[in-house]
Structure formats: structure tokens, C-alpha cells
OpenMM code with the backbone's topology and positions (N, CA, C; nanometers):
from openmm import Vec3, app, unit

residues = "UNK UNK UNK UNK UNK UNK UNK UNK UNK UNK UNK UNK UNK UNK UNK UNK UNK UNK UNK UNK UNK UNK UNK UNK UNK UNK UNK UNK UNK UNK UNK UNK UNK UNK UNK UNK UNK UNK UNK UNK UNK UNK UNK UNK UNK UNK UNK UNK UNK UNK UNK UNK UNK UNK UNK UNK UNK UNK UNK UNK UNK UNK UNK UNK UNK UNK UNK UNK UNK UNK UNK UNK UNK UNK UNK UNK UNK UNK UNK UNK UNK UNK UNK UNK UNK UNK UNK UNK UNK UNK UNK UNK UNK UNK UNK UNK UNK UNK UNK UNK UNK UNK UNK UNK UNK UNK UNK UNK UNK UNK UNK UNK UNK UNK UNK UNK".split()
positions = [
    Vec3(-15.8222, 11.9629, -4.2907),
    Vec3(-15.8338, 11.9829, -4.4347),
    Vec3(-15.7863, 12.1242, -4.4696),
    Vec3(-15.7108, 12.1412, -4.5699),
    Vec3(-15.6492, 12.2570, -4.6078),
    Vec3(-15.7376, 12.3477, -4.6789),
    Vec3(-15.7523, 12.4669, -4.6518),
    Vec3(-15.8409, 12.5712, -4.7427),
    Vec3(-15.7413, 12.5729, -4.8659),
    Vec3(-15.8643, 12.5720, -4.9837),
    Vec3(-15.7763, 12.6084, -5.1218),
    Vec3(-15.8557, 12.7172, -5.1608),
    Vec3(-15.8049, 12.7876, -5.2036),
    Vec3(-15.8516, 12.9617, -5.2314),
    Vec3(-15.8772, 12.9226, -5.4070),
    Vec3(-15.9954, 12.9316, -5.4054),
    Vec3(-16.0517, 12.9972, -5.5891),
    Vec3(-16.0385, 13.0660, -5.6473),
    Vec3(-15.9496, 13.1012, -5.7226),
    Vec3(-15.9650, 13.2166, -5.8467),
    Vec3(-15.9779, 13.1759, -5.9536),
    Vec3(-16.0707, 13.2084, -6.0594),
    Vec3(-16.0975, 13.2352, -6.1773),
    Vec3(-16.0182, 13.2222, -6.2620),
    Vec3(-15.9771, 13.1644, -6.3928),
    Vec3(-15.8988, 13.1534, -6.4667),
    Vec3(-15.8940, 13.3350, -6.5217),
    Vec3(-15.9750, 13.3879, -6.4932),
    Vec3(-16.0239, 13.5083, -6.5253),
    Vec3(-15.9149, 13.5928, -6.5072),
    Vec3(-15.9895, 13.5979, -6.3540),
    Vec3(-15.9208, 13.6250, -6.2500),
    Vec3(-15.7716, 13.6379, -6.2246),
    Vec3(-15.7424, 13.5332, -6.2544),
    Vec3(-15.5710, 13.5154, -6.2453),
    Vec3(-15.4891, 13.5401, -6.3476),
    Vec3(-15.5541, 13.5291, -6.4562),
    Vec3(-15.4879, 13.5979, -6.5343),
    Vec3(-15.4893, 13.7533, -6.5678),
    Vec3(-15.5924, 13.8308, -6.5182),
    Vec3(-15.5822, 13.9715, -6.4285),
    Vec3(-15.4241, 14.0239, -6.3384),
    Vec3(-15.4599, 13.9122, -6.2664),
    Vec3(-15.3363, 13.8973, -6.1706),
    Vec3(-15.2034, 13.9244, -6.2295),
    Vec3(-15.1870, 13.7827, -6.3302),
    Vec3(-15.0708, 13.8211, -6.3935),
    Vec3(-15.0128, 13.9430, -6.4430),
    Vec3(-15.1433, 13.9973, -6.5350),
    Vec3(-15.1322, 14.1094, -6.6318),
    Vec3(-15.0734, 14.2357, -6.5416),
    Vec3(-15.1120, 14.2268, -6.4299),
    Vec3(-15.1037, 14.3224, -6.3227),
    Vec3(-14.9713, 14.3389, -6.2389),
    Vec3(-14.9074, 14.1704, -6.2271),
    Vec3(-14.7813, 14.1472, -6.1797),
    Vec3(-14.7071, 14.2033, -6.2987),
    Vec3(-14.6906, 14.1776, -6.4079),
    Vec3(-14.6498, 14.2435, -6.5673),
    Vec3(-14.6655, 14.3869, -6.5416),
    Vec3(-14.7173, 14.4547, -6.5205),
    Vec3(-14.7323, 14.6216, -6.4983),
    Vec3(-14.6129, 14.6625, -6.4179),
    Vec3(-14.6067, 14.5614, -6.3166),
    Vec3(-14.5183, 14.6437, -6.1891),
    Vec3(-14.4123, 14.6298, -6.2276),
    Vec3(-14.3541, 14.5263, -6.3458),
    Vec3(-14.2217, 14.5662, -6.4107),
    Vec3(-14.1712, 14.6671, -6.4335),
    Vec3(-14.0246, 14.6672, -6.3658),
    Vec3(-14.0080, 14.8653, -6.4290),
    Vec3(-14.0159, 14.8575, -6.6274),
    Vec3(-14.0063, 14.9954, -6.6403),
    Vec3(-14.0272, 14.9772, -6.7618),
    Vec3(-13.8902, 14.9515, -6.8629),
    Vec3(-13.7900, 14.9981, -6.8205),
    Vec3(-13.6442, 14.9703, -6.8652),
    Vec3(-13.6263, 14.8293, -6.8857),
    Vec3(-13.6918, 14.7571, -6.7874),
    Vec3(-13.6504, 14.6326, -6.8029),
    Vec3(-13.7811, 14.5231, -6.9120),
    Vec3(-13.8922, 14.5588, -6.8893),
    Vec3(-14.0204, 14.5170, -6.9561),
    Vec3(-14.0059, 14.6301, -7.1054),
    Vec3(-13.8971, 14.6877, -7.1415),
    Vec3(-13.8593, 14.7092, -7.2820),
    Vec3(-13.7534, 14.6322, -7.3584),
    Vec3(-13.6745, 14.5980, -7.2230),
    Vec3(-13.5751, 14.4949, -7.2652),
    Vec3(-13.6205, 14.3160, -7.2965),
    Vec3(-13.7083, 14.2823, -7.2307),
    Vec3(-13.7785, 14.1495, -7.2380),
    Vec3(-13.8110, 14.1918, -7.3806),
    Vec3(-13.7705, 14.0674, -7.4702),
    Vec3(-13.7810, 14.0500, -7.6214),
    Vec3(-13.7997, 13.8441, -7.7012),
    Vec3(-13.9113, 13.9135, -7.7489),
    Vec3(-13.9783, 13.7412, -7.7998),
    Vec3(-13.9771, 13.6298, -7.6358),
    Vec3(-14.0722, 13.6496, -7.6016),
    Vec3(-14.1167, 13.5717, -7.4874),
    Vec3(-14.2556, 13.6144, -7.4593),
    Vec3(-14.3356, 13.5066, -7.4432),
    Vec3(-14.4976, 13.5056, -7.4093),
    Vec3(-14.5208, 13.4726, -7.2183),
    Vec3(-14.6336, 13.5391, -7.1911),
    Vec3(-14.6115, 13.4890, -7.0845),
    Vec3(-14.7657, 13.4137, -7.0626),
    Vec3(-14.8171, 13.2998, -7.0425),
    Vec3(-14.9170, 13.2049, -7.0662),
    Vec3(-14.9717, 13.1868, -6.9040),
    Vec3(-15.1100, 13.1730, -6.9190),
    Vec3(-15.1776, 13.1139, -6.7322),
    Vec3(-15.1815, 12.9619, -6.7514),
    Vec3(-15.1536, 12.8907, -6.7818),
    Vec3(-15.1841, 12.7286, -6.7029),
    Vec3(-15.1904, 12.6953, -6.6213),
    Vec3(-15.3007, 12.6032, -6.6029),
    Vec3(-15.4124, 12.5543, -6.4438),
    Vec3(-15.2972, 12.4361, -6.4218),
    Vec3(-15.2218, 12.3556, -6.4640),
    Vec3(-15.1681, 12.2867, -6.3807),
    Vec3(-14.9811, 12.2710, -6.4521),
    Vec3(-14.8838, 12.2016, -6.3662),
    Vec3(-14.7831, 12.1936, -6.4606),
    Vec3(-14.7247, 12.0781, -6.4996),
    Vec3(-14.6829, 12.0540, -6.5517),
    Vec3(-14.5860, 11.9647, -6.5995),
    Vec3(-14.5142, 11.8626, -6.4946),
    Vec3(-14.5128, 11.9043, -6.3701),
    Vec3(-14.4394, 11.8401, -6.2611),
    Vec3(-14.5041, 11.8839, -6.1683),
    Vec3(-14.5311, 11.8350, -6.0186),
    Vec3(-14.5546, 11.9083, -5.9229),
    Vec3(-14.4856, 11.9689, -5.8251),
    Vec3(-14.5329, 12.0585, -5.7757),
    Vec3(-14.4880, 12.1838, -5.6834),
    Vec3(-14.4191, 12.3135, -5.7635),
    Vec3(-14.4460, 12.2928, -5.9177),
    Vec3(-14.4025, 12.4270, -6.0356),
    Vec3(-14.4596, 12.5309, -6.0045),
    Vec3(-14.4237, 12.6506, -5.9588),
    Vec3(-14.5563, 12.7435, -5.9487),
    Vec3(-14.5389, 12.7911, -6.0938),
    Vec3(-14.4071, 12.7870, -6.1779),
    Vec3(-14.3928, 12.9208, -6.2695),
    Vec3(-14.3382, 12.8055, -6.3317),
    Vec3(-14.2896, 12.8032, -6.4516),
    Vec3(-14.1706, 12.7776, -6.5610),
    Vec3(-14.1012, 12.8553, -6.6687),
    Vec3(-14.0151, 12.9100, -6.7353),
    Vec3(-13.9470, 12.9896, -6.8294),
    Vec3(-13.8621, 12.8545, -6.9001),
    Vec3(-13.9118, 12.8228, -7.0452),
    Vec3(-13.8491, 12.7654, -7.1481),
    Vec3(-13.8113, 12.9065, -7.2417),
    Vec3(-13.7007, 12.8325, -7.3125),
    Vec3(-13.6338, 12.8986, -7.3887),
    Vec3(-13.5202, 12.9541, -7.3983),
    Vec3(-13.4263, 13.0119, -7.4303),
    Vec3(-13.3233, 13.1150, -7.4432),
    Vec3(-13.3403, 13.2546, -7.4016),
    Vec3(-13.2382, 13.2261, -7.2875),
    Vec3(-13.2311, 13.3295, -7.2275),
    Vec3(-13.1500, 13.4549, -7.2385),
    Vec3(-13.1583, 13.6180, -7.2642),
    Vec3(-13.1346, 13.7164, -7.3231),
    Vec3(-12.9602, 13.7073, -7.3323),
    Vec3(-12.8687, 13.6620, -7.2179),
    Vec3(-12.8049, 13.6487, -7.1886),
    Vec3(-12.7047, 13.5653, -7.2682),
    Vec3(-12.7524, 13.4266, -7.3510),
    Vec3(-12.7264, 13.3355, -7.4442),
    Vec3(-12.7526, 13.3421, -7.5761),
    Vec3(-12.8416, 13.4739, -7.6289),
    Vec3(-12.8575, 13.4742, -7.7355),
    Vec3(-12.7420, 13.5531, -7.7982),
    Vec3(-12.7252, 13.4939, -7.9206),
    Vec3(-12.6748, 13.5403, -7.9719),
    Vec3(-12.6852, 13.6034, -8.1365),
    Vec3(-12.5874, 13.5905, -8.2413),
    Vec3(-12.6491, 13.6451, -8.4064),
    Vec3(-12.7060, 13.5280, -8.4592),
    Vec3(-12.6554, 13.4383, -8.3928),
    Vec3(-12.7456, 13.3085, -8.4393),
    Vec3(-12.9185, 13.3075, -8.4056),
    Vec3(-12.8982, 13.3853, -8.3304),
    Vec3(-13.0989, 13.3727, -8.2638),
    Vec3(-13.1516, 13.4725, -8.3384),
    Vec3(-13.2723, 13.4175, -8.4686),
    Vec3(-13.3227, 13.4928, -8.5383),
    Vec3(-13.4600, 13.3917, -8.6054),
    Vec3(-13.5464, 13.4520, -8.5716),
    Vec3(-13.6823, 13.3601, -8.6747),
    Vec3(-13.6744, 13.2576, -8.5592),
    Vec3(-13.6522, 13.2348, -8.4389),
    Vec3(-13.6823, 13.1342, -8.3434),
    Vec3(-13.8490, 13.1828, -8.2861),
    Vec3(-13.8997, 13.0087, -8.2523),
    Vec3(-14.0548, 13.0683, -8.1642),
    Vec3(-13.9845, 13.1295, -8.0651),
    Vec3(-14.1207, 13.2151, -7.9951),
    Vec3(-14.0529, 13.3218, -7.8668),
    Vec3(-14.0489, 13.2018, -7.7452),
    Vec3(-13.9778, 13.2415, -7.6155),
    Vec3(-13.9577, 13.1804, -7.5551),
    Vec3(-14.0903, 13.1840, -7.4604),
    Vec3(-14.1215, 13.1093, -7.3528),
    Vec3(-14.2440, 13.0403, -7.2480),
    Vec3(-14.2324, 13.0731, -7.1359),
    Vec3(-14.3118, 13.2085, -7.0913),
    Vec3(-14.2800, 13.1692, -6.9495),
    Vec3(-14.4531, 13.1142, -6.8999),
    Vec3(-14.4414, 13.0327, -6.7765),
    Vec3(-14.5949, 12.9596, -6.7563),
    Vec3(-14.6102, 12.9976, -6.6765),
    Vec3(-14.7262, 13.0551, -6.5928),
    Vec3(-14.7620, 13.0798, -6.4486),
    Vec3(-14.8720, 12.9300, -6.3910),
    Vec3(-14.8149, 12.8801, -6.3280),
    Vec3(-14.9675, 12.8011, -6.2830),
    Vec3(-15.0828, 12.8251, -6.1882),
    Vec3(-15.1983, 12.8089, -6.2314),
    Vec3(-15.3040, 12.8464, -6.1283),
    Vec3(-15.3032, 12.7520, -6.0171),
    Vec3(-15.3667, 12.6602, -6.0506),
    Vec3(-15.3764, 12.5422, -5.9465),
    Vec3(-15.2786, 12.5204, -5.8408),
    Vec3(-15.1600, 12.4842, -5.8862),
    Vec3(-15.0276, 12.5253, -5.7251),
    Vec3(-15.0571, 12.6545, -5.7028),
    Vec3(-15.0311, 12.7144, -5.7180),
    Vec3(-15.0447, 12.8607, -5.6260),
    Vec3(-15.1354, 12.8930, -5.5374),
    Vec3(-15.2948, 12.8519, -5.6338),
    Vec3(-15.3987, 12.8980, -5.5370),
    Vec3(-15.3995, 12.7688, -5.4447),
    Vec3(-15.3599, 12.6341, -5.4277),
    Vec3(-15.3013, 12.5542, -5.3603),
    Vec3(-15.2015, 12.5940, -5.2091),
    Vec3(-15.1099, 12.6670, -5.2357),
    Vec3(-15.0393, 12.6767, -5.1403),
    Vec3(-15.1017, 12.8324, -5.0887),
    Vec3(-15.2033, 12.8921, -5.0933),
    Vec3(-15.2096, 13.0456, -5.0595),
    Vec3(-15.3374, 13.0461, -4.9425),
    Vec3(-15.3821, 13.0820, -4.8579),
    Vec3(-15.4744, 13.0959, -4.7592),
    Vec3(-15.5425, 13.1905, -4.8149),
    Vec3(-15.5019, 13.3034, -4.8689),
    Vec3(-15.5950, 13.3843, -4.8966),
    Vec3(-15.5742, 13.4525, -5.0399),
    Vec3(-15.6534, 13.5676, -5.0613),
    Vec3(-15.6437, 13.6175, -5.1901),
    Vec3(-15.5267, 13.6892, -5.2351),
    Vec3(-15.5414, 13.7435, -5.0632),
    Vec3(-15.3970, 13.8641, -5.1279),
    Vec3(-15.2734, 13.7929, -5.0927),
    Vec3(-15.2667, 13.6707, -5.0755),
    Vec3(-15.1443, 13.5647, -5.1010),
    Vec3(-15.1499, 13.5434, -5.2045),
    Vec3(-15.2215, 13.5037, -5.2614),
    Vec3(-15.2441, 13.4997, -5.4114),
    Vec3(-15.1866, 13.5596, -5.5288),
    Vec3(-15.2238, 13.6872, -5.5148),
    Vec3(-15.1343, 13.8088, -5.5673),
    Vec3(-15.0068, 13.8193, -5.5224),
    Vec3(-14.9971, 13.8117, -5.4178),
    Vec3(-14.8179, 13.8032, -5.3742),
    Vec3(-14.7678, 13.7047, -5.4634),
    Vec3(-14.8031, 13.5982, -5.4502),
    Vec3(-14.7002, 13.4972, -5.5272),
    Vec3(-14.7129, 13.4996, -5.6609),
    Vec3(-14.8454, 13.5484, -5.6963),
    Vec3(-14.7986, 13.5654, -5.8795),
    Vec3(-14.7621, 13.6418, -5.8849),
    Vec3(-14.6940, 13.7875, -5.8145),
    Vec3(-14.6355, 13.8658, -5.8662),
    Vec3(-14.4829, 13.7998, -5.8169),
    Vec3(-14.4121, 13.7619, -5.7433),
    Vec3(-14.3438, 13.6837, -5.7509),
    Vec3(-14.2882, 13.5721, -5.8037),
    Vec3(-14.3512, 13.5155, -5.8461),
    Vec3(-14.3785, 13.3863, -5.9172),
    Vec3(-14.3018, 13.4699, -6.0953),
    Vec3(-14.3947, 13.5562, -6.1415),
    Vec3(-14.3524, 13.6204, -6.2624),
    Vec3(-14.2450, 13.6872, -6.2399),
    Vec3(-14.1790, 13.7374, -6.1605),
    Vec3(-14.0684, 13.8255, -6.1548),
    Vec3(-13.9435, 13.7161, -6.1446),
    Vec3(-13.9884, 13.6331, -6.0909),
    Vec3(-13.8209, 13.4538, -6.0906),
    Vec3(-13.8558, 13.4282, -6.2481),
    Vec3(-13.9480, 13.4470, -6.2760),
    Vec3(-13.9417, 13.3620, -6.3986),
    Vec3(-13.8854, 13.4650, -6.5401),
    Vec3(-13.9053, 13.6418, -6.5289),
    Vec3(-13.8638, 13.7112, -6.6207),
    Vec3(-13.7143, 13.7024, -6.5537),
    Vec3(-13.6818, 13.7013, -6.4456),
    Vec3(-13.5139, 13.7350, -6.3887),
    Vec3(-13.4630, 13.5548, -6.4610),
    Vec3(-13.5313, 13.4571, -6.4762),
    Vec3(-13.4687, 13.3594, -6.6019),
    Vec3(-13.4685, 13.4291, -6.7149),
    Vec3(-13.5663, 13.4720, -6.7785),
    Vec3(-13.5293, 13.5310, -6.9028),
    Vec3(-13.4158, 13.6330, -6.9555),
    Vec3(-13.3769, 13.6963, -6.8427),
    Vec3(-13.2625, 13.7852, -6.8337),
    Vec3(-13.1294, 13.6807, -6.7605),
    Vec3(-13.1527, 13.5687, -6.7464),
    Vec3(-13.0442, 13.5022, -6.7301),
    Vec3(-13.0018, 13.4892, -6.6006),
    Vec3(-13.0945, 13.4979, -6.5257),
    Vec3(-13.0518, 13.4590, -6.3672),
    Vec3(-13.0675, 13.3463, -6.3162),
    Vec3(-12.9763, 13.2736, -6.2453),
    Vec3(-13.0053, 13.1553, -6.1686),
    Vec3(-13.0729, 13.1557, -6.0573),
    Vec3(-13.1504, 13.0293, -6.0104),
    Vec3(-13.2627, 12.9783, -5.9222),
    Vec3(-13.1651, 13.0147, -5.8113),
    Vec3(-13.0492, 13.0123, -5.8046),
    Vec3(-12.9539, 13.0261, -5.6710),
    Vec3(-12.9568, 13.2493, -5.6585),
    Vec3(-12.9018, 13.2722, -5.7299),
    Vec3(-12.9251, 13.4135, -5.7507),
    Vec3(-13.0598, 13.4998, -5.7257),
    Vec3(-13.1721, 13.4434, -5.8008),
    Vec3(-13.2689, 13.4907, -5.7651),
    Vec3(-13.3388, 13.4385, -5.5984),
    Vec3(-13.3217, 13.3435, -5.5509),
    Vec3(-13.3500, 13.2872, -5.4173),
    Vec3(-13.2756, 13.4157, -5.3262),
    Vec3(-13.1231, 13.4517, -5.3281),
    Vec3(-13.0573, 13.5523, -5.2733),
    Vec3(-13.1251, 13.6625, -5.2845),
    Vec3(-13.1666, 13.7024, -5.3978),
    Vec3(-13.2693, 13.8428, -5.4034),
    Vec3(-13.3604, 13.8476, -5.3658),
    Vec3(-13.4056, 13.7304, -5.3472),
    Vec3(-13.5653, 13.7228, -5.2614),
    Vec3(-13.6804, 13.6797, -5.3486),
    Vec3(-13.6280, 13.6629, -5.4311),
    Vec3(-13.7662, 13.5974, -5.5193),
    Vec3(-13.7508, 13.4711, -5.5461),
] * unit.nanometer
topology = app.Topology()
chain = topology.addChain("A")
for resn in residues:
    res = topology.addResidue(resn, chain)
    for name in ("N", "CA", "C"):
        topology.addAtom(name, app.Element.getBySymbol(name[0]), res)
């Protein structure tokens, strides 16, 4: 039977806020109209993260008065695939950094090469 590690909706969204800090700041000034949300489960399985929306890269004079764009962290997969706590934190800070490098317009192939 697989250990599943507990964290707190609290908790993890701590986490996040915290993965969000370690953004440099050049770039977490450049991130514009995008929320970043904790949800316990996703839409599909094995999602750890998702980013809807338009990405910085595609906008253009046409993008104005749009809702901001989504990025999702999920609790449940993550603390799912993690043994321990400070796996935990590893991957949401990971987890958020693939998902702002979508918002700046990077591909799942690109960011995999960088390591995230």
C-alpha cells in the first residue's frame, strides 16, 4: 500500500504562496492578469498543475477587458505521488514554475528540457 502524505488545504496553499516568492522578481512583474488557484483534484488524472488562458506571448491589442487567465495547482495528485513533505514542496514549487513558464509561452517540450 502506498503512503499518501497529508497536507492541509492550508497548508498547501502556504506552499504555493511560497513557490510564488521564489519567482525572480523581473519576471513575477512581468506575469500580468493571471490567478493562481489550489484545487484538491483535476479535471483529468495525473494533472499536477494546469494554465488556461492566453499566453503573454499571444497577446496582443486585441487582449483587453478579458477574465485573467488560470493557473491550477492540484493538491490531491501531488500529495499522491510524494513520500514525504519536503517532496511535497519540491513539486509545488515545480509544478508552479511549468505552469508560469506556460504563461510566458513555453512549451511542455521546452520546459521538460529545462527541467521543469
Amino acid at each position: 500500500m502506498a503512503i499518501v502524505i497529508e497536507v492541509s488545504r492550508e497548508k498547501f496553499e502556504e506552499l504555493v504562496a511560497e513557490a510564488l516568492d521564489t519567482i525572480p522578481g523581473d519576471l513575477a512583474s512581468a506575469m500580468s492578469n493571471v490567478v493562481v488557484v489550489v484545487v484538491d483534484d483535476p479535471p483529468e488524472p495525473h494533472l499536477l498543475g494546469l494554465y488556461t488562458g492566453v499566453p503573454l506571448t499571444e497577446r496582443g491589442d486585441w487582449y483587453s477587458g478579458v477574465l485573467p487567465d488560470t493557473i491550477e495547482i492540484y493538491r490531491n495528485p501531488i500529495c499522491e505521488i510524494c513520500q514525504t513533505e519536503e517532496e511535497v514542496v519540491d513539486e509545488v514549487r515545480i509544478t508552479v514554475v511549468h505552469e508560469i513558464g506556460h504563461h510566458f509561452g513555453i512549451s511542455d517540450e521546452r520546459l521538460h528540457e529545462l527541467g521543469w
